[in-house]
Residue, then its C-alpha position, 0 to 999 in steps of 0.5 A: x433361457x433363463x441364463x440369457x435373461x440373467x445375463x441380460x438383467x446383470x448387463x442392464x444392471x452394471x449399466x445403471x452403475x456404471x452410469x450413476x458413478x459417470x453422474x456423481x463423478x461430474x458432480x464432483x468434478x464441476x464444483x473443483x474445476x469453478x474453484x480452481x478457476x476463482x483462485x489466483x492461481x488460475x494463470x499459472x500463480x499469477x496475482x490480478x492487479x487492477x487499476x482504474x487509469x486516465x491518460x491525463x492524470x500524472x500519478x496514473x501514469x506514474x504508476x504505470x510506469x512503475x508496474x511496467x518497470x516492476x513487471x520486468x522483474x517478476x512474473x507473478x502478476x499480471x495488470x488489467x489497466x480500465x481506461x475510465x476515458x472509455x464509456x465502458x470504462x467510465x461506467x465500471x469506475x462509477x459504480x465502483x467508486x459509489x459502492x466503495x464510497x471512494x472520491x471520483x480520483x484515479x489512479x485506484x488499484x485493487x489487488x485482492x480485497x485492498x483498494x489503493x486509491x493514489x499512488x505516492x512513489x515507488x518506495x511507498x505506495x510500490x512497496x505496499x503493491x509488492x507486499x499485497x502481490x505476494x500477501x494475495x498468492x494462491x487466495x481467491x480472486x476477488x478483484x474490482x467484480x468480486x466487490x461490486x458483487x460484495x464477495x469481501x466480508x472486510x475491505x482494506x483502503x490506503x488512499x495517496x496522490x490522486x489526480x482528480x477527474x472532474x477538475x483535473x487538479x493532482x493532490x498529495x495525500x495529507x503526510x500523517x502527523x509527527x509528534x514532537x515532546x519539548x523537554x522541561x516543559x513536557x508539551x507534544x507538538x505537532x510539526x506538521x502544524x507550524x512553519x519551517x521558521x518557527x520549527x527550526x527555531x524550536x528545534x534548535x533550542x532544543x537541540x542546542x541545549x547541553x546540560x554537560x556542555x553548560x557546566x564545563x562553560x560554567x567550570x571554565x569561567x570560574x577558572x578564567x577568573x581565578x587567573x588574574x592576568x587578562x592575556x593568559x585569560x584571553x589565549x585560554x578562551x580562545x583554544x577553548x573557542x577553537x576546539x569547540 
């Protein structure tokens, strides 16, 4: 009798163990299972680029294109297009654009914790989207949600060509400036500040001035002179004219 009461007391036992280990394997279990499902690996290492997009906007169209082009070529990103033409749409570019503080322009783009608001071309903003596709691998899903929720401690924005939607007006973002130092005179200008004209003309100058070639042309007529007989002087200029 008192075997068969220990062995009941040993199987209740080993149950109690059995279930505590159950218990805390689940606890650790659940926690890696969210994580693995908030990184961007979560569709087979593909990065989340999301686009705010509108039918009449002719730089959202761009784009789109463009990330359809570029979708052909790789396969480690997927798009979310949000039509704002939608009220679903419209409501979710709303409430981002008031808590970024960002002008009620499309397209917009976030991949990760960046918000490209404009697209450009290829070779400028497409460039910048293919870096942060392959900056954003295997870090953690943030996206359009992830900032309205405050997730991102910094956020980085680019702005480009923008369509607005309350007129309907298309712009280009304004080109950064080129400074220009004019010798002797040592002043910086901006060339973005004066016309073709002008520019040309200054840029002209000081371009065209050669301090070799100005003493050569020197030395040159000073041996003009030294000749004394006006055809000789007349064939040498002029082989000097054609060679030059």
């Amino acid at each position: 009798m008192p075997f068969l009461y220990n062995n009941f007391l040993l199987m209740k036992f080993s149950r109690y163990i059995l279930s505590a280990f159950i218990s805390f394997g689940s606890i650790l279990i659940i926690p890696t299972a969210t994580l693995a499902e908030t990184t961007q690996d979560m569709d087979n290492g593909r990065v989340l680029v999301e686009f705010f997009e509108r039918q009449d906007c002719a730089h959202c169209q761009a784009e789109k294109a463009y990330l359809e082009e570029l979708s052909s070529k790789r396969v480690d990103f997927e798009v979310r297009s949000v039509d704002i033409g939608t009220d679903e749409g419209r409501g979710l570019f709303n409430r981002f654009t008031e808590a970024q503080k960002l002008s009620k322009a499309t397209p917009i783009t976030v991949i990760g914790a960046t918000v490209l608001q404009g697209f450009d071309s290829e070779k400028t903003t497409g460039k910048r989207i293919e870096d942060l596709i392959e900056a954003n691998k295997n870090k953690p899903l943030i996206g359009i949600e992830g900032l309205l929720s405050g997730q991102a401690s910094e956020i980085e924005k680019t702005k480009g060509a923008i369509c607005d939607t309350t007129t309907g007006i298309c712009t280009m973002p304004e080109p950064d400036p080129l400074f220009v130092t004019i010798p002797f005179v040592s002043k910086t200008i901006n060339v973005n500040e004066y016309s073709l004209p002008v520019l040309s003309g200054v840029l002209g100058l000081i371009d065209g001035f050669n301090p070799c070639a100005m003493w050569v042309l020197v030395t040159f007529l000073l041996v003009l002179i030294q000749m004394g007989s006006r055809r000789r002087m007349w064939t040498v200029a002029g082989l000097f004219i054609i060679a030059e």
